[in-house]
C-alpha positions, 0 to 999 in steps of 0.5 A: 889923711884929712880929719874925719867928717863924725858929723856924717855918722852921727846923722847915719847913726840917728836916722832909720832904715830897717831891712826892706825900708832903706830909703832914707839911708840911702838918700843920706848916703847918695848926697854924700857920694854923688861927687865921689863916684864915676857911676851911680845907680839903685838896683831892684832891691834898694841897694846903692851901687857906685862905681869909681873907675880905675886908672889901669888900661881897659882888659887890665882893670879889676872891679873890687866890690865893696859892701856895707850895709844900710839896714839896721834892725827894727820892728814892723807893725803886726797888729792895732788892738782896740786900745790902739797900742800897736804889737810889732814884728821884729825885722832882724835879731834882738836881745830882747833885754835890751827894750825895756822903755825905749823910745820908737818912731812909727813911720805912718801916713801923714809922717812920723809918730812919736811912740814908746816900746815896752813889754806889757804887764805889770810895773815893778811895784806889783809885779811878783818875783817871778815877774820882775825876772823875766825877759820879754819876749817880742810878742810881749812889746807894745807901742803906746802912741798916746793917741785914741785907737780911732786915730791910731787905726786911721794913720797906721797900717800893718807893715809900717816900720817902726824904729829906734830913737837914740842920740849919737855921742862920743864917748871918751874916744868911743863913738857911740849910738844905735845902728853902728852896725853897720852905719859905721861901715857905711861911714868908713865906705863913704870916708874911703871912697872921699880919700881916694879923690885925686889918689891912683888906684888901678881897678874899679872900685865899686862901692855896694851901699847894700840892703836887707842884710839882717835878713840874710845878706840878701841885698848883697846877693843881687848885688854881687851877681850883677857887679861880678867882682873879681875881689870882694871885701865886706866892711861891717862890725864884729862882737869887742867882747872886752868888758868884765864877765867874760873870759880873755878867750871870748872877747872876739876882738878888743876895741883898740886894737886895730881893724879886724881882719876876719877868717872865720864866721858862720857866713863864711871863710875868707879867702885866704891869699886875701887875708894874707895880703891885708896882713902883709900890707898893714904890717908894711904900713904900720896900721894896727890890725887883728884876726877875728874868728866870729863864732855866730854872725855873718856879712855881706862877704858871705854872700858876695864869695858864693856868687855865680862861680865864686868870688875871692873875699874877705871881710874887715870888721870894726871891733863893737861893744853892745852890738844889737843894742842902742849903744853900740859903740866902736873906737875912733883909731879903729875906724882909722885904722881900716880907712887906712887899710882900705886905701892903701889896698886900693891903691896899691 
């Protein structure tokens, strides 16, 4: 296969799009696959579907849905004081100590605006003991755009989504920034659907490009039940518990080591002839792989397995360390391995 196009992620990576405010994300993502696909239209709730047709006759053809996920988690304006410093709602689930002073956009009327998120309160130099060790919680977060309040009230209105900032890099072999999860399925998705160009794969492989689903999986829920999948396969990260503190038993799965194949997460079971068959094929092929059991967490496969009359599913998972932070970061041969997995399914 062709080198990978990382100058992809790391616009997928920089760019915003909480649940509900997909737009930019998919703007991005349909310039990159409009060549790619047979098919290509945006349902009700913002997801992308796209539709890469088989080469099996008609009646023999399956439709195996892909999904991946747009959104990442963000915050939404909930209140404008007198000083003009903006209080937010979280869309989606934050360790909150992770959002001491971090750089934020407020998408407001006439553009963006530059803002900074902080927990309120005291500095450190006057804060007492008992101060200096509390985690904030999300209602103690403001925004400070450094603009009167006259001008705040003006250009931002309750709702506005606001977004972190942060600078894609590659670290050593790891590919690091906000949003891998799960901009780096989205990437692996658009990657997979570019290295089945010119290759025969018998069944329809539709391409689901979902929203909404740090709210509840709930862009995949629409979108399942109207692509009707005979095969389902979700794409997103998973916890790489590998770094020092805790226990060999937690790690989940260890960057490195290969695309997890997930049996077990709190969404749901993965279909177990499913799991199998990936298990024989990356072993057949040489591709590195893993066994994930998540104990918190869920995906788009979750969703996809319980539509209408049930579907078969399965989830691949990219291994990530710091997930739901600013430097998730996941590892080059890991994203390779499950580019390689998933073609060669495809096109078995």
């Amino acid at each position: 296969m062709s080198e990978l196009h990382f100058d992809l992620l790391k616009r997928l990576s920089e760019i915003g799009g909480i649940p509900g405010r997909e737009e930019r994300v998919r703007e991005l993502v349909e310039a990159e696959v409009k060549d790619l696909v047979d098919e290509l239209r945006t349902d009700a709730l913002g997801n992308l579907i796209t539709v890469k047709r088989g080469s099996a006759p008609d009646g023999e053809r399956k439709r195996i849905m892909l999904s991946s996920h747009m959104d990442e988690i963000g915050f939404i304006v909930k209140y404008i004081d007198d000083k003009g410093f903006v209080r937010v709602q979280n869309a989606g689930g934050f360790d909150t100590k992770n959002l001491y002073a971090r750089n934020v956009i407020v998408w407001a009327r006439g553009g963006d605006l530059p803002g900074i998120l902080n927990p309120g309160g005291r500095p450190v130099h006057i804060a007492s003991p008992d101060e200096r060790k509390k985690i904030p919680e999300i209602k103690d977060l403001v925004v400070d755009l450094g603009l009167p309040a006259d001008e705040v009230k003006k250009r931002v209105r309750i709702g506005d989504p606001v977004t972190l900032v942060q600078e894609f890099r590659e670290v050593g072999d790891l590919l690091c920034g906000k949003d891998m999860d799960d901009r780096a399925s989205v990437f692996v998705q658009i990657e997979v659907l570019r290295a089945l160009q010119g290759v025969n794969h018998p069944h329809d492989v539709v391409a689901v490009f979902s929203t909404q689903e740090e709210v509840g999986l709930r862009g995949a829920t629409v979108a399942a039940y109207s692509v009707e999948p005979d095969i389902g396969v979700a794409l997103d990260v998973t916890l790489a518990v590998d770094t020092p503190g805790v226990p060999a038993e937690e790690a989940t799965t260890r960057l490195s080591d290969g695309v997890a194949i997930k049996v077990y997460d709190t969404s749901m079971i993965s279909t177990r002839w499913l799991v199998d068959e990936f298990i024989e094929l990356a072993e057949q092929s040489g591709i590195r792989y893993q066994l994930e059991i998540l104990m918190g967490g869920g995906t788009d496969g979750g969703a996809i397995q319980r539509s209408r009359g049930g579907v078969p599913t399965v989830t691949l998972s990219l291994p990530t360390r710091y997930i739901h932070s600013v430097v998730e970061a996941v590892h080059k041969a890991d994203v390779r391995a499950e580019i390689d997995l998933l073609v060669a399914y495809l096109s078995r």
